[in-house]
N, C-alpha and C positions, 0 to 999 in steps of 0.2 A: 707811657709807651707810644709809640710810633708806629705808621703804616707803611712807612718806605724805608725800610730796614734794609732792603736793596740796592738803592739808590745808594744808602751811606757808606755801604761799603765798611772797610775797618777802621775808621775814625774814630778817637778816643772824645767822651764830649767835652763840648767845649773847644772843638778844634772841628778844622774843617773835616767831612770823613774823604777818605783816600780813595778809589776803587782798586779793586786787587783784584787780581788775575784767576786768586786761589778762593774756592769754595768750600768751605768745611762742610764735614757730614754733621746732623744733627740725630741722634737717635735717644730714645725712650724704652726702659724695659719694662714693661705692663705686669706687674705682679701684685699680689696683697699682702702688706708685711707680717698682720697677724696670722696670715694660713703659713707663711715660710716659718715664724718662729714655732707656731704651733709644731709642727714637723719636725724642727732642727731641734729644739729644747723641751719640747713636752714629749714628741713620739703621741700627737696627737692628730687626727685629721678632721680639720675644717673647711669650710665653702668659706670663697672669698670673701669679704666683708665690703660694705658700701663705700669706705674708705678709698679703695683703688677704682671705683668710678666716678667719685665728686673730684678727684685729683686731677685724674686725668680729662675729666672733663676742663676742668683750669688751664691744662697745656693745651688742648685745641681751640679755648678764646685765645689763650695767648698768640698760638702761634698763628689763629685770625687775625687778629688784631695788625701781628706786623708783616703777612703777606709771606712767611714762613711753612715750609711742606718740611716733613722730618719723615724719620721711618719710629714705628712703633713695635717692637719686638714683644709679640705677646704670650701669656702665656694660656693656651686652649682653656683653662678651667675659670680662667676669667670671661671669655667668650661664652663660655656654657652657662653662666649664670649673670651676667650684664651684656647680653648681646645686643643693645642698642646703640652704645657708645663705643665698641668695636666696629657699627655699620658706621656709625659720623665717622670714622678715620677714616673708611676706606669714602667715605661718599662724600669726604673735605678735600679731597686727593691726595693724604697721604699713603705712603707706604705700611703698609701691613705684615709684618712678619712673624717668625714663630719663634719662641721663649722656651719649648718644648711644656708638654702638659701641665703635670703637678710639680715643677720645679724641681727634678729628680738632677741630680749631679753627675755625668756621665763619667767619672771617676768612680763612681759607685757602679757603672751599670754596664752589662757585655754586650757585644754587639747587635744579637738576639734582641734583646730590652730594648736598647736602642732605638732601634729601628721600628719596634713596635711603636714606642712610647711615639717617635718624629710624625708616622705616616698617621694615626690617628692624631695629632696635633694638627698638623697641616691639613688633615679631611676636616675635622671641626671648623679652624678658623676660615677653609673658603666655602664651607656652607652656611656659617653664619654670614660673611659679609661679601659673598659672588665674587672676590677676586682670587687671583694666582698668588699664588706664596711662593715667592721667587728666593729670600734672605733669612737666614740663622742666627739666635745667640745661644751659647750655652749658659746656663745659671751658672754661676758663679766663676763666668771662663773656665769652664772646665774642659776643656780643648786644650791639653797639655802635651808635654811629649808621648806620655803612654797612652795618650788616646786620642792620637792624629788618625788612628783607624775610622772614625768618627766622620772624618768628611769624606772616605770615601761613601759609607752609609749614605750622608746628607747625597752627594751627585748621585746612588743609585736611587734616588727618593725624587729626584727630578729638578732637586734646589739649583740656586746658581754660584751664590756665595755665600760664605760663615764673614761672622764678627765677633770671634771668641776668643783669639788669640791675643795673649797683651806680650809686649817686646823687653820684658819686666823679668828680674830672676827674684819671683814673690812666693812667700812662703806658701801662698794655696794656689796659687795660678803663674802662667807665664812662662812663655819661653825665650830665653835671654839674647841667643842667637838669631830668631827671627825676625825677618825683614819690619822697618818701621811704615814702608806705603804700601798698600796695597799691590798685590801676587797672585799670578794664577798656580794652583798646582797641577802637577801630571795629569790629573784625573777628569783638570778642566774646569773645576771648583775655582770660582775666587777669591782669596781672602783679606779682607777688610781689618786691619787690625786694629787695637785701641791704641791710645795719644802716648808717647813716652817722649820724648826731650833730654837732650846731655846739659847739664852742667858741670861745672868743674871737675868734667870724668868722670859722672856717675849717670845713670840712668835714670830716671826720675816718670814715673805716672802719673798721669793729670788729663785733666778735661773732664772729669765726670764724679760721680757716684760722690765717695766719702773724700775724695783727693778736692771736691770743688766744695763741700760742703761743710770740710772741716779748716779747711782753707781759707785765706782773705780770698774776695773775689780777683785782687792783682796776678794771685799764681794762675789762675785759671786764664785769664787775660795775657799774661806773661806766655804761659805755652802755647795758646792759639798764635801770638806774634810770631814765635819764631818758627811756627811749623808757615806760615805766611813766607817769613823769609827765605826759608829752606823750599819751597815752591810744591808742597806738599799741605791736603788739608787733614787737618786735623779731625779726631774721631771723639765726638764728644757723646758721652750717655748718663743718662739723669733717669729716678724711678719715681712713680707719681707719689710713695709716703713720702720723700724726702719734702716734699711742698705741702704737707699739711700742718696745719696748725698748729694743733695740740701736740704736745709730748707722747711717747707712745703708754700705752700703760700696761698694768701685763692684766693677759686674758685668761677668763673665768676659769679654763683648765687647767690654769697654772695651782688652783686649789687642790689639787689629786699630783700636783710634783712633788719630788722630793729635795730637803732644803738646798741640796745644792743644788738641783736645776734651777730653782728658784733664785738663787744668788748669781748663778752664771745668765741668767735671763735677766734681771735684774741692771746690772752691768751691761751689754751688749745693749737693751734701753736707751739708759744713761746714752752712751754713744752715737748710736743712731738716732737718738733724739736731738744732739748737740748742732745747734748750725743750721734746722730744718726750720720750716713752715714760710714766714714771711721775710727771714733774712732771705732763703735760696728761691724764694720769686723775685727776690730785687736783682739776685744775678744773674738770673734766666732773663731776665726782661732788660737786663744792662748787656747782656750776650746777644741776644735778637736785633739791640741796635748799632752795636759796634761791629756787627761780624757778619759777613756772609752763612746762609747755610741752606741745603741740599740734602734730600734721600740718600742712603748708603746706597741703594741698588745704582744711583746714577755715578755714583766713583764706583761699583765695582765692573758697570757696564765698559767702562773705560779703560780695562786692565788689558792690555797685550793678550 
């Protein structure tokens, strides 16, 4: 790894780097995998595990190391229980943003809930770490058509912009028709949406999560290029299990499932296990030096 990740600009190695005009966003979404599964497949509830702070501890040397500021989309119930490594982000100069609480799906939840769940989200994270929470993601993009009501909630909450929306017609998320750069809406809210790219006439998702993880690192590369071309940055988000070593394994409450949860858990494992620990630090750290990147708050401050 490298400390002038800046300087190289998007150079592939091995070749000179280029400087480029365009600045990608860099973001992270702060959760703990064992409290999500817990939830999704047990219908159990757990405290996050030390897992989502040795992690994410890894992407702040990292993005020491190369002279890199990102935004960290967190979720309150990890602040509530590792509140020292949510102060390093804010006290490294990154951005700090909200994930909402317990990773509650707002396709599950009415506007009521909502807005509970956001404003006690957002009072958590800037009492634990004295800054303003300017930026939004929803778990699991769940900022879809039916519940675009959602950002007005976020602007009466005081937010500035969401990053929940993907330009994708996906079976759990995405709205296909929505702009791929960055938009104000009516309400004044900006929205930041995530990375999509045409190929041969299709729409295609990329720059983060399971699209960079289950992917050669070239796809991932490939679509920051041509959102470069296209003179738009690309919106890349990565979550700190993805960078951890070990496989995932299943947790102690999975003794009290029943056998299918345990097979459907099981599975979904396997999966998000595939791709993770030290292959996706080698493309986090081949990203940091090939590529420009920047806080989402400073592409939404830029929105018309």
């Amino acid at each position: 790894m490298t400390s002038n990740a800046h300087d190289r600009g998007s150079g592939r190695p091995g070749r000179p780097g280029r400087e480029s005009a365009v600045i990608h966003g860099l973001s992270f979404d702060v959760e703990c995998y064992y409290q999500i599964v817990a939830k999704d497949y047990l219908g159990a509830r757990v405290a996050p595990t030390p897992e989502v702070e040795r992690n994410t501890a890894y992407l702040l040397d990292a993005l020491a190391e190369n002279g890199v500021k990102a935004t960290f989309f967190t979720l309150a119930n990890v602040a509530e229980h590792y509140p020292g490594v949510i102060r390093r982000i804010a006290d490294e100069g990154h951005e700090l943003a909200v994930h909402g609480y317990d990773h509650l799906y707002i396709t599950e939840m009415d506007r009521a809930g909502f807005r509970d769940e956001l404003v006690r989200a957002v009072t958590k994270l800037e009492d634990v770490a004295g800054v303003a929470i300017e930026g939004h993601r929803a778990p699991a993009f769940s900022v879809v058509r039916d519940t675009l009501w959602a950002c007005d909630v976020m602007r009466e909450a005081g937010l500035c912009y969401d990053s929940s929306i993907y330009p994708i017609a996906g079976k759990r998320y995405g709205i296909a028709d929505a702009p791929r750069t960055a938009w104000r809406l009516e309400n004044g809210l900006a929205e930041v949406p995530l990375t999509a790219v045409s190929w041969r006439g299709r729409t295609l998702p990329a720059a983060g999560g399971g699209y960079a993880r289950l992917f050669p690192y070239r796809y991932t590369r490939w679509a920051l290029e041509a959102c470069t071309r296209e003179g738009r940055p690309a919106i890349t988000y990565f979550h700190p299990h993805e960078f951890e070593p070990a496989r995932p394994k299943m947790p102690g409450e999975a003794r009290e499932a029943t056998p299918d949860a345990r097979r459907r858990l099981a599975k979904f494992n396997f999966v998000q296990g595939t791709g993770r620990g030290l292959a996706m630090r080698r493309k986090l750290e081949r990203l940091l030096t090939e590529f420009r990147f920047r806080p989402l708050r400073e592409i939404a401050a830029g929105v018309a």
